[in-house]
C-alpha positions in Angstrom: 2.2 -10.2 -27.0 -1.7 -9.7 -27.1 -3.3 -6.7 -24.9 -5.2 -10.0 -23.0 -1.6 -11.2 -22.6 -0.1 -8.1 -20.9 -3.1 -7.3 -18.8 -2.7 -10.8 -17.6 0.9 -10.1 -16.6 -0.2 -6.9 -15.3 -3.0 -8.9 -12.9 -0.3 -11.1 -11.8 1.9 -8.6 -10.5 -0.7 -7.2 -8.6 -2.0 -9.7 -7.4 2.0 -10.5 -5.7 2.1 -7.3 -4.4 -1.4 -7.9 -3.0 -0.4 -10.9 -1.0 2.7 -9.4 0.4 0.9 -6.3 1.8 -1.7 -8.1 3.3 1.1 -10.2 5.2 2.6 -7.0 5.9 -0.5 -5.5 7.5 -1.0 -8.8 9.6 2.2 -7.9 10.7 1.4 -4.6 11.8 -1.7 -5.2 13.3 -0.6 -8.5 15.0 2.1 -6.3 16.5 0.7 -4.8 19.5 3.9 -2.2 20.0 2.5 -0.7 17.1 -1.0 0.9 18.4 -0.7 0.2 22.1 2.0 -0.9 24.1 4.6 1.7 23.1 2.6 4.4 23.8 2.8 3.6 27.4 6.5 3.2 27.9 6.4 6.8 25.5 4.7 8.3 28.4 7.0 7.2 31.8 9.8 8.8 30.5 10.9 9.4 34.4 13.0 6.0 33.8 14.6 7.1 30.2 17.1 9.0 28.4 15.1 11.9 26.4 16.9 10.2 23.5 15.5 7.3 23.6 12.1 8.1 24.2 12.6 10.4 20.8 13.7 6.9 19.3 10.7 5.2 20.5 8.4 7.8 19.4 10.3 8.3 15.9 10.0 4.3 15.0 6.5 4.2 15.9 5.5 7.1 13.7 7.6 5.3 10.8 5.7 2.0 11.5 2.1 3.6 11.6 3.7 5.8 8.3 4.6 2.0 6.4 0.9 0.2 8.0 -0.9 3.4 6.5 0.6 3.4 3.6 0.4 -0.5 2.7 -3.5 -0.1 3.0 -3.8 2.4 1.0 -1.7 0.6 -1.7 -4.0 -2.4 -0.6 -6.8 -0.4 -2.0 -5.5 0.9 -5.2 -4.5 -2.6 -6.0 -8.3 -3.8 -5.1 -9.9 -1.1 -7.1 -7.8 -1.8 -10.1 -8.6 -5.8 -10.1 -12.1 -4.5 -9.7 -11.7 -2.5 -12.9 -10.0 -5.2 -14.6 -13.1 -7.5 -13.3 -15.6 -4.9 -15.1 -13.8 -4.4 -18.0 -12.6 -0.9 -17.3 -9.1 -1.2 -16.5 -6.8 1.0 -18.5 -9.3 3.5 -19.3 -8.6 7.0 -17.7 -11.6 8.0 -14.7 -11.4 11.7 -15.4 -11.2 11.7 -19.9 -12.3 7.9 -20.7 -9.3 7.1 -22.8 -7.0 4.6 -23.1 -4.0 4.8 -20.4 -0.9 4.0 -22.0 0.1 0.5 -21.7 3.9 2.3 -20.5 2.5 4.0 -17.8 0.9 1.0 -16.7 3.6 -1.1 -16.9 5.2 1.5 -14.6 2.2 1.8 -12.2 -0.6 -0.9 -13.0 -3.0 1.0 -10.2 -3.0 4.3 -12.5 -6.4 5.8 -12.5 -5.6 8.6 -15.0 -4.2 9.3 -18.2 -1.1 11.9 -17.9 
């Protein structure tokens, strides 16, 4: 398989994992519980368990964790499509030599050489 082949293959995959986080973060951000309406049922805990407010506030933090997380991954998958768009994909930012083909196999967003 030719390098144009693999980085083709490596484009794909990206561009899958792309299109299932930004579904995910319309998820997030069409889910108002997320940012806004938990936060008020958080603060009347006159009518709930402690328990369950602990819950409440434990899923929201692991939600906001996920939505964070997925954006960020959003942006490392963006800036590597740019690279690949300039040229410059598979070349390390920090020593300017060639990543190993391995490593981005294993992670195609790799800015750096180990």
């Amino acid at each position: 398989m030719s390098e144009q082949q693999l980085w083709s293959l490596l484009r794909a995959e990206m561009l899958e994992e792309r299109e299932q986080l930004v579904d995910q973060i319309e998820e997030f951000e069409d889910s108002p519980a997320l940012f806004e309406e938990s936060v008020g049922e958080l603060n009347s805990v006159d009518d709930q368990h402690p328990g369950d407010s602990a819950t409440e506030l434990y899923e929201r933090q692991k939600d906001t964790t996920f939505y964070y997380r997925a954006k960020e991954q959003l942006k490392e998958i963006d800036h590597a499509l740019e690279k690949m768009e300039e040229g410059t994909y598979g070349i390390c930012e920090k020593t300017g030599e060639a990543i190993p083909f391995e490593r981005l196999q294993a992670m195609p967003t790799a800015r750096y050489k180990i």
